[in-house]
C-alpha positions as CSV (number, residue, x, y, z in Angstrom):
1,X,35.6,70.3,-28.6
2,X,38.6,68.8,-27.2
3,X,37.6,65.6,-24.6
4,X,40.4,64.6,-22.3
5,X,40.6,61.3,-20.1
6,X,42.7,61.3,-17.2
7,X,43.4,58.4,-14.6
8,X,45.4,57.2,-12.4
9,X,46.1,54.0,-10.0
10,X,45.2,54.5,-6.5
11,X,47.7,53.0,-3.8
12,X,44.6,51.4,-2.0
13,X,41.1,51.0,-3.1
14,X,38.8,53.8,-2.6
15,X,35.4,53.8,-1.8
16,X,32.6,55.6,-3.0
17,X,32.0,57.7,-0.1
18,X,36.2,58.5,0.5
19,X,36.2,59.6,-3.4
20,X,32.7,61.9,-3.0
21,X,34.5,63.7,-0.1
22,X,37.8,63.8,-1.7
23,X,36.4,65.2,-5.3
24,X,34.2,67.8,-3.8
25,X,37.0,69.4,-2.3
26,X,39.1,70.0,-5.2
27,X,36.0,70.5,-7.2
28,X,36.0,74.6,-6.4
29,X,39.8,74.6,-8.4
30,X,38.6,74.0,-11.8
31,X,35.2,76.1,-11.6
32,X,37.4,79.4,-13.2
33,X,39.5,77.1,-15.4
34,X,40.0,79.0,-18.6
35,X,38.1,77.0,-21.5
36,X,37.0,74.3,-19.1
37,X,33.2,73.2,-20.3
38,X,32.9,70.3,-17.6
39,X,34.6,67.6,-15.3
40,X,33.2,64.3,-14.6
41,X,35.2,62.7,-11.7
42,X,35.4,58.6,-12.1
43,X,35.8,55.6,-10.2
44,X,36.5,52.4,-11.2
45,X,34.2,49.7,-9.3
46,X,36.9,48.3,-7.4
47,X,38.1,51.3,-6.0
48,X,41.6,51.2,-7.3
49,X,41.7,53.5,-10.5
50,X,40.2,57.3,-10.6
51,X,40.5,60.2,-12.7
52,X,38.3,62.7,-14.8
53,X,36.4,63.2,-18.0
54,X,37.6,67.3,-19.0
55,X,35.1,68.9,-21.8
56,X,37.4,72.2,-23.1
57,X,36.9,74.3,-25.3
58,X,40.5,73.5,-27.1
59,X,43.8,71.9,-26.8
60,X,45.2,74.6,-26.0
61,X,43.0,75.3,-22.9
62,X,43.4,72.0,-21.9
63,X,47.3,71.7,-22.1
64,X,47.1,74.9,-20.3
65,X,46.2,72.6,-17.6
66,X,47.9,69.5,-17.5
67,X,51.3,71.3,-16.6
68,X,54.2,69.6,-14.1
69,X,52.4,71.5,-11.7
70,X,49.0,69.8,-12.0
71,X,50.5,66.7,-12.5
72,X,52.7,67.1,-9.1
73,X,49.7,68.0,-7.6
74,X,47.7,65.0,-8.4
75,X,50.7,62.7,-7.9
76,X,51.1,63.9,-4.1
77,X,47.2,64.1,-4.0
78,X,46.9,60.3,-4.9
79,X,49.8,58.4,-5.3
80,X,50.2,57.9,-8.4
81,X,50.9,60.2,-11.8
82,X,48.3,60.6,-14.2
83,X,47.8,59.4,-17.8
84,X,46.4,62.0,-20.0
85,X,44.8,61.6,-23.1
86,X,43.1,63.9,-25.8
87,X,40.3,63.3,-28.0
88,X,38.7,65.4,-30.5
89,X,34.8,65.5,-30.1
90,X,33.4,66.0,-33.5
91,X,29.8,65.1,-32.3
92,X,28.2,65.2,-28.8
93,X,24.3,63.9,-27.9
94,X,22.8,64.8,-25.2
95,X,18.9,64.0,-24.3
96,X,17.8,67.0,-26.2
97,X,20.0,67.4,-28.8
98,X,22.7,65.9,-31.1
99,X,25.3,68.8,-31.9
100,X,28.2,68.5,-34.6
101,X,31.5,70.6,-33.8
């Protein structure tokens, strides 16, 4: 599994409510995202840094993504150009389970 971490600076400090609104409506996008396990949306406490937590399948999938494209879009969308960073995920625990890659 292949964990990425993406932020980016906000021009003016969100709040939770703005960022709710504003991440449900892009959420639909990434529901058919080749190799895409899950997105968790962030935001930082004061507002002024967001991004995402990606579970994918591989790099691969994941670099699929995070073309000029995307990164256009999330530039126009808030402001700022994203940092993007991959991780491999060796082990992942959960409530239920621990599971090793």
């Amino acid at each position: 599994m292949i964990v990425a971490v993406v932020r980016f600076s906000l021009p003016a400090p969100m709040s939770v409510a703005q960022a709710r609104a504003t991440f449900e409506a892009s959420a639909p996008s990434y529901q058919a995202v080749p190799g895409l396990r899950r997105k968790h949306y962030l935001l930082a406490e004061d507002g002024r840094t967001a991004g995402g937590v990606y579970l994918w399948d591989s790099r691969e999938d994941a670099l699929a993504l995070y073309d000029d494209a995307w990164r256009a879009r999330v530039a126009a969308r808030y402001g700022a150009p994203p940092t993007v960073e991959l991780f491999e995920s060796p082990v992942t625990v959960d409530a239920d389970a621990i599971t090793v890659a």
